[in-house]
C-alpha positions, 0 to 999 in steps of 0.5 A, a space after each residue: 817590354 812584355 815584362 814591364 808593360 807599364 814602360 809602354 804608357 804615353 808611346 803613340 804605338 803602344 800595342 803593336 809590334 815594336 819595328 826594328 827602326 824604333 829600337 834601334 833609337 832606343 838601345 844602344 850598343 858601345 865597345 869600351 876598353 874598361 869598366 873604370 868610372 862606370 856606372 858614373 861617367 855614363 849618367 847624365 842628361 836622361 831628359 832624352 827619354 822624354 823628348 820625343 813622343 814617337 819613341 816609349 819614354 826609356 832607353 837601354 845603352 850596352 857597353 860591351 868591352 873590346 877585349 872580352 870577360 875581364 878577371 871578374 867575369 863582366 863582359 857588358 855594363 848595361 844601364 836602363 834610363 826610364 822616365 820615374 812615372 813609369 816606374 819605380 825602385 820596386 819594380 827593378 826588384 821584381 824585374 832582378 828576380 825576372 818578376 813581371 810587373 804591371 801597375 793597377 790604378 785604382 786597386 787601393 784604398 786609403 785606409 780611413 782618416 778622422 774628420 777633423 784630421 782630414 779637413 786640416 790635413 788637405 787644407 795645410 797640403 793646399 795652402 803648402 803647394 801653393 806656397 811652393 809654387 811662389 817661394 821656388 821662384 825667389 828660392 833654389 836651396 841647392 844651385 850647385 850642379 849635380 855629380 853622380 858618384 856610386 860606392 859598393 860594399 859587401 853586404 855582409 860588412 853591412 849587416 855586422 855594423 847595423 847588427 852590432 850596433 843595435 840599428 836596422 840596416 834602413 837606420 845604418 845606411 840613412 845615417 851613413 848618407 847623412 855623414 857623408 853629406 851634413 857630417 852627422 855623427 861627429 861633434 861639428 855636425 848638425 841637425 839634418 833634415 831628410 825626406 825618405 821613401 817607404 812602400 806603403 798602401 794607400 790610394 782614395 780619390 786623391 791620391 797616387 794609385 798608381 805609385 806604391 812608393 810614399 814620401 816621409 819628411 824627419 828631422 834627426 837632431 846630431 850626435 857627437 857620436 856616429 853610434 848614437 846618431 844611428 841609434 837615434 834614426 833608427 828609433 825616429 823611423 819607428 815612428 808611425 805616419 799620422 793620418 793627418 801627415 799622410 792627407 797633407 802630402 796626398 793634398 799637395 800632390 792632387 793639387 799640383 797636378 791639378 794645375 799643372 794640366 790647367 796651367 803648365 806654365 807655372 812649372 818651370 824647371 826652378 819648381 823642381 829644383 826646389 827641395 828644402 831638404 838637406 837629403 832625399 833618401 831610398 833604400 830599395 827592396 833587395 835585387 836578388 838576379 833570378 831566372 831567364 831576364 836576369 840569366 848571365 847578371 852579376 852584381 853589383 847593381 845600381 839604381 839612382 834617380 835624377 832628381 834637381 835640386 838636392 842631394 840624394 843617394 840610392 842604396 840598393 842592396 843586392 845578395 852580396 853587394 850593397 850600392 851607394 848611389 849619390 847624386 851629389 853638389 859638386 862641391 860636396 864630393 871630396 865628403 864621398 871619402 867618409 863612408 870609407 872612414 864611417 865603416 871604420 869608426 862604427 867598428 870602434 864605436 861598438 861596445 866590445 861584448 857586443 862585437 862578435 865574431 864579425 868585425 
């Protein structure tokens, strides 16, 4: 709390001492016999964080094992649950290194946008919040129920495959999603439809100044190819944000939250389950464990986010391990087993003077 004291935000109490009775309500303490199926048998309703406001909007739940260290060293698993306006996947990065992170509102500035692009721009974001308000209503694109699902791989292997395939990592681990839950890459897959996060500056009067993280939307047409594919997200992220985009979205932002303070009751839990995207995406700054806040820590570390109505995955790169972390319909988690089989293709794919020592 003295490191994140944003975490504080909403709690009656915040600024004195946190009584032991409090704590207690928010930490936890478990005794397993195994490690097997974490972190994903312990995700679930994290609505809890916010349903008493006597308590600060996060919990912290230890499971230590019962028999000590195991043969990797891990003697606890500990999962934080935080309410995301409190927080975001930058600030576990800082915390990784034992960072103190504290939000400014108010310290950025949108960088300037032409007239007409900024007339246009609120003017298509009001007239979008409003039809997501209606059309959520009749409409949930994704009505399955949500499993969490994580896969770990060594980071190294990353990096060879994006290297020798001539991508960032950000393009090989979005086009790694993408097989997994749209088959891109493969002569049956098709267009897919993707919203992903970036860290960007920019604030003004209507935008978020307190969240450094933004929204991009992309659409990346299919490759029959798993290489290709990758290669062809890679040059559609290097496209940059236009102004008018950027106003569009800070416009329907300021919107919604503008009528949910006036009228709440038009924000039922259909309107969050609405996302016409066939994926939500974020790769995360590097956790590198550093200092006393992380002393004792080992990787790998995972970070997700609840978020209804789509699905989605989390990637967390770490110094030697890199997590998957997918919030996934039910009936698409037989697909998990193709990240295995991905890895493998791109191997295949690579032109052989371009595959080095490493593969």
């Amino acid at each position: 709390m003295a490191a994140a004291p944003q975490l504080l935000e909403g709690y009656r109490q915040a600024g004195a001492e946190t009584a032991d009775a409090v704590l207690q309500q928010i930490a936890s303490l478990e005794i397993v016999h195994t490690f097997d199926g974490f972190p994903d048998c312990w995700i679930g309703d994290v609505d809890r964080v916010t349903d008493d406001a006597d308590l600060p909007m996060f919990r912290i739940r230890v499971a230590q094992l019962k028999d000590g260290p195991d043969a990797q060293g891990r003697r606890s698993f500990v999962l934080v649950e935080v309410a995301h306006a409190l927080t975001e996947g930058n600030d576990s990065a800082h915390l990784s290194r034992s960072r103190g992170i504290r939000h400014e509102p108010g310290t950025l500035r949108a960088q300037p946008v032409p007239f007409g692009a900024l007339v246009r721009g609120r003017g298509l974001g009001y007239i979008n919040a409003l039809l997501h308000l209606a059309i959520s209503r009749l409409w949930t694109p994704h009505p399955g129920l949500l499993s969490s699902i994580s896969r770990v791989y060594p980071r190294q292997q990353l990096q060879l495959a994006a290297r020798d395939t001539g991508v960032s990592q950000r393009a090989l681990f979005l086009t790694l999603v993408s097989h997994v839950l749209t088959a891109a890459g493969t002569p049956g897959g098709r267009r897919t439809s993707v919203t992903y996060t970036t860290m960007a500056k920019g604030g003004g009067e209507h935008r978020d100044q307190f969240m450094r993280m933004r929204l991009r939307f992309a659409d990346f047409e299919n490759r029959p190819d798993l290489a290709g594919f990758a290669r062809a997200v890679d040059e559609r992220l290097k496209v940059p944000e236009k102004g008018f985009e950027a106003e569009q979205k800070a416009a329907s932002l300021w919107l919604h939250r503008r009528l949910a303070r006036l009228m709440p009751f038009l924000y039922s839990p259909k309107f969050f389950a609405f996302w016409s995207y066939d994926v939500v995406f974020s790769l995360l700054t590097p956790h590198q464990l550093f200092g006393p806040l992380t002393a004792g820590m080992i990787e790998p570390i995972y970070c997700g986010a609840s978020i209804p109505g789509v699905n989605a995955c989390i990637v967390v790169p770490g110094r030697d391990w890199v997590s998957f972390n997918f919030a996934i319909e039910a009936e698409k988690l037989t697909q998990i087993k193709s990240l295995d089989a991905a890895l493998n293709e791109l191997a295949t794919q690579i032109p052989e003077k371009a595959t080095g020592d490493g593969i």
